[in-house]
C-alpha positions as CSV (number, residue, x, y, z in Angstrom):
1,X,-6.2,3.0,-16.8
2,X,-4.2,3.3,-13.8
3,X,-3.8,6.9,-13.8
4,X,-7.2,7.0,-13.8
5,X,-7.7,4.9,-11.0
6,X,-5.2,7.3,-9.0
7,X,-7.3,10.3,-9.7
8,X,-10.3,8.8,-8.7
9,X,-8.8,7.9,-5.4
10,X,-7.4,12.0,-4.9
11,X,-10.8,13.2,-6.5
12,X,-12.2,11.1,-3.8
13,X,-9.8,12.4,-1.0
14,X,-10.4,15.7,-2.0
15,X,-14.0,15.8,-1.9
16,X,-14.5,13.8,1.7
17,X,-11.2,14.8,3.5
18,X,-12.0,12.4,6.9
19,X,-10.1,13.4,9.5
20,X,-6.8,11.2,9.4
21,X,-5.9,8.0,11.9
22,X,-2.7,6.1,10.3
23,X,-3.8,3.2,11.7
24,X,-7.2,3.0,10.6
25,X,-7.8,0.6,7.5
26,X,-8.6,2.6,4.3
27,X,-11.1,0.7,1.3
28,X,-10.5,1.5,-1.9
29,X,-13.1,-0.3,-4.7
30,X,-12.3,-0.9,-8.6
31,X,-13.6,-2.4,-11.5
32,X,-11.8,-5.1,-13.2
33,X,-11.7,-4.0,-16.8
34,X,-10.5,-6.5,-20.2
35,X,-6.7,-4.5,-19.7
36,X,-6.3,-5.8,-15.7
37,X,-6.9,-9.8,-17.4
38,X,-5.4,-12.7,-19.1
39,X,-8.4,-14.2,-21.4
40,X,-10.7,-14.1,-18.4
41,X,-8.8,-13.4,-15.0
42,X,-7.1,-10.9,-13.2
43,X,-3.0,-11.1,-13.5
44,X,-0.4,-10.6,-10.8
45,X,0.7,-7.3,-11.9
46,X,-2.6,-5.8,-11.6
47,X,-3.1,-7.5,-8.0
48,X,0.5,-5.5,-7.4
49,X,-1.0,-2.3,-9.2
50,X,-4.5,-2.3,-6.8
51,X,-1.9,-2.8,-3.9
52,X,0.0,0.3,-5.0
53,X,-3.7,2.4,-6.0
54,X,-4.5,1.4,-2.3
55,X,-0.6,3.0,-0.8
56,X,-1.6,5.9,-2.8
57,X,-4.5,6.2,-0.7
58,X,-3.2,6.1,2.7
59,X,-0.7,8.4,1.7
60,X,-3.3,10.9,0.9
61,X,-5.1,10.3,3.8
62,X,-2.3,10.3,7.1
63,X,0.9,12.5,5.0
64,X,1.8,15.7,5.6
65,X,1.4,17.0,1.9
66,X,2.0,20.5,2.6
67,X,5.9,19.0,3.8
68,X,5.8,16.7,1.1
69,X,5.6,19.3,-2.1
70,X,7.9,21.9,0.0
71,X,10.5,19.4,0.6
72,X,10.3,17.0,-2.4
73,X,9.1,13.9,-0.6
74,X,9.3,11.1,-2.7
75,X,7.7,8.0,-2.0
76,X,9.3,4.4,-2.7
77,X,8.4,1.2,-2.4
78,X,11.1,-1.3,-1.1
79,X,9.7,-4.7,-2.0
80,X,6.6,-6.9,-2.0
81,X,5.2,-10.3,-0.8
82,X,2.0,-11.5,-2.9
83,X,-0.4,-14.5,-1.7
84,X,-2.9,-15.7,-4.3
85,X,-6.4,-16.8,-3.5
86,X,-8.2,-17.0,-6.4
87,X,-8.5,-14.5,-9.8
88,X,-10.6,-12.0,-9.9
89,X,-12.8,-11.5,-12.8
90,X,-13.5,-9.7,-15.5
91,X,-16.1,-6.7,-15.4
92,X,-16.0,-7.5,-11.3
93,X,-15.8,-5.0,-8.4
94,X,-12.3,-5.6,-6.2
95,X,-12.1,-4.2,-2.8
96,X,-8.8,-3.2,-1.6
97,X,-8.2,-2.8,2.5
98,X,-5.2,-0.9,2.7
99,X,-3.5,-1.1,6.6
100,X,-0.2,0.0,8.1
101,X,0.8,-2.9,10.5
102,X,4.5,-1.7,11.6
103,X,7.0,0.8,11.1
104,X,10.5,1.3,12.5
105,X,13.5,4.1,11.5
106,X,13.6,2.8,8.5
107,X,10.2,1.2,6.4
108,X,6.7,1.1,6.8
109,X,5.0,-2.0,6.7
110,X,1.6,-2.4,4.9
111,X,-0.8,-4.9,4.4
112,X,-3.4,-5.0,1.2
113,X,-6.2,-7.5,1.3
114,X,-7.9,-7.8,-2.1
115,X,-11.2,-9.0,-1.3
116,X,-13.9,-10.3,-4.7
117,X,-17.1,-10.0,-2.3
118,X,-16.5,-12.2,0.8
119,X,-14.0,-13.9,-0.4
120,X,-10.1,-13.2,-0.3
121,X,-8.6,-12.7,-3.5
122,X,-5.0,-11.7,-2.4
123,X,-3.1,-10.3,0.1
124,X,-0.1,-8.1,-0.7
125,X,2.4,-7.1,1.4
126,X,4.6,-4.0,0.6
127,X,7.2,-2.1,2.7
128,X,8.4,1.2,1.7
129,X,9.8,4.9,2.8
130,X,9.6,8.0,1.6
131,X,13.1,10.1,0.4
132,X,14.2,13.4,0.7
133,X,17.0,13.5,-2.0
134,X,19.2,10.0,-0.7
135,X,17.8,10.9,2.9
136,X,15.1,8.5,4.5
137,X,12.2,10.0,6.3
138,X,11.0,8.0,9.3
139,X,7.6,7.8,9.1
140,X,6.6,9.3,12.5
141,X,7.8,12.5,10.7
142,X,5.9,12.8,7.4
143,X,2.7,11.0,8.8
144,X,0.2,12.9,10.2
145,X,-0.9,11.2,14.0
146,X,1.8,8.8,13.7
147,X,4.0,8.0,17.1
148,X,7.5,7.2,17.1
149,X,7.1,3.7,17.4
150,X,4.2,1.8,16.9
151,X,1.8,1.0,19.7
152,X,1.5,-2.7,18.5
153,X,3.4,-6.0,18.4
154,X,5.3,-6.5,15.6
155,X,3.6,-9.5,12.6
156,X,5.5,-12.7,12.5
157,X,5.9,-11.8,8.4
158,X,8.2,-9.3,9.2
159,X,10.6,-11.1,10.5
160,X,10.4,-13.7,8.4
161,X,10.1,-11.3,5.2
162,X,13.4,-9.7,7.3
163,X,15.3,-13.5,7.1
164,X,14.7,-13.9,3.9
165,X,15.5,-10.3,2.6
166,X,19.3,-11.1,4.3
167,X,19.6,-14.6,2.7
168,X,18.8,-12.8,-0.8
169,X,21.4,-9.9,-0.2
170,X,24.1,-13.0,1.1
171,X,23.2,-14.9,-2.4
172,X,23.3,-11.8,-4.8
């Protein structure tokens, strides 16, 4: 099902190619099937899956794919933060609002809201870079429009997510 979902979303890039703005939100809408639920609601790992479906669509939307497929790009995604609302249920539409909201040298920053009509079903944050070989690439050079450092203040969650990240590696 989920490879599905991701060639809907590059059938859908591929047919409408808007012109690209990395900082402009990108929806992405899917169906909540019997194999994204428990008995009747929506599980974490698909909230986590949609999150992903909704990276893949940013990424064809602002990269630079022609650089990507000549120099073996490959994308990776560091970690995530989940916040539950409520389940979403079964044979439902979820909308997923896909935004960059900070980068630096070495990750970008996005946030996924996961909205069941008006109402917020999660919001996934997820941080990640893309590799040549062991080599990062910052992301003002594989993104298309993208400046070297972003125009905005940094979120409070990322230095938070940053704390907690440094306590984890101290513990391990």
């Amino acid at each position: 099902m989920h490879k599905l979902r991701l060639l809907k979303i590059l059938l859908l890039y591929l047919i409408n190619r808007q012109p690209t703005d990395p900082f402009r939100p990108l929806v992405c809408r899917f169906w909540i099937t019997p194999f994204d639920v428990e008995l009747t609601r929506a599980v974490s790992h698909s909230y986590l899956a949609f999150a992903g479906l909704g990276r893949w669509c940013w990424n064809f939307h602002n990269v630079n794919w022609k650089r990507l497929l000549r120099e073996r790009w490959t994308p990776l995604t560091h970690s995530e933060l989940v916040f539950y609302r409520r389940a979403a249920k079964l044979f439902s539409t979820i909308e997923v609002t896909t935004t960059l909201i900070w980068w630096d040298d070495k990750m970008a920053y996005f946030e996924h809201r996961l909205m069941q009509g008006e109402q917020v079903s999660a919001v996934v944050y997820s941080r990640g870079a893309l590799f040549a070989g062991r080599e990062r690439i910052p992301l003002s050079q594989c993104t298309v429009g993208a400046l070297a450092y972003p125009p905005m203040p940094k979120p409070g969650i990322i230095g938070i997510w940053s704390a907690a990240d440094s306590q984890f590696k101290q513990s391990v």
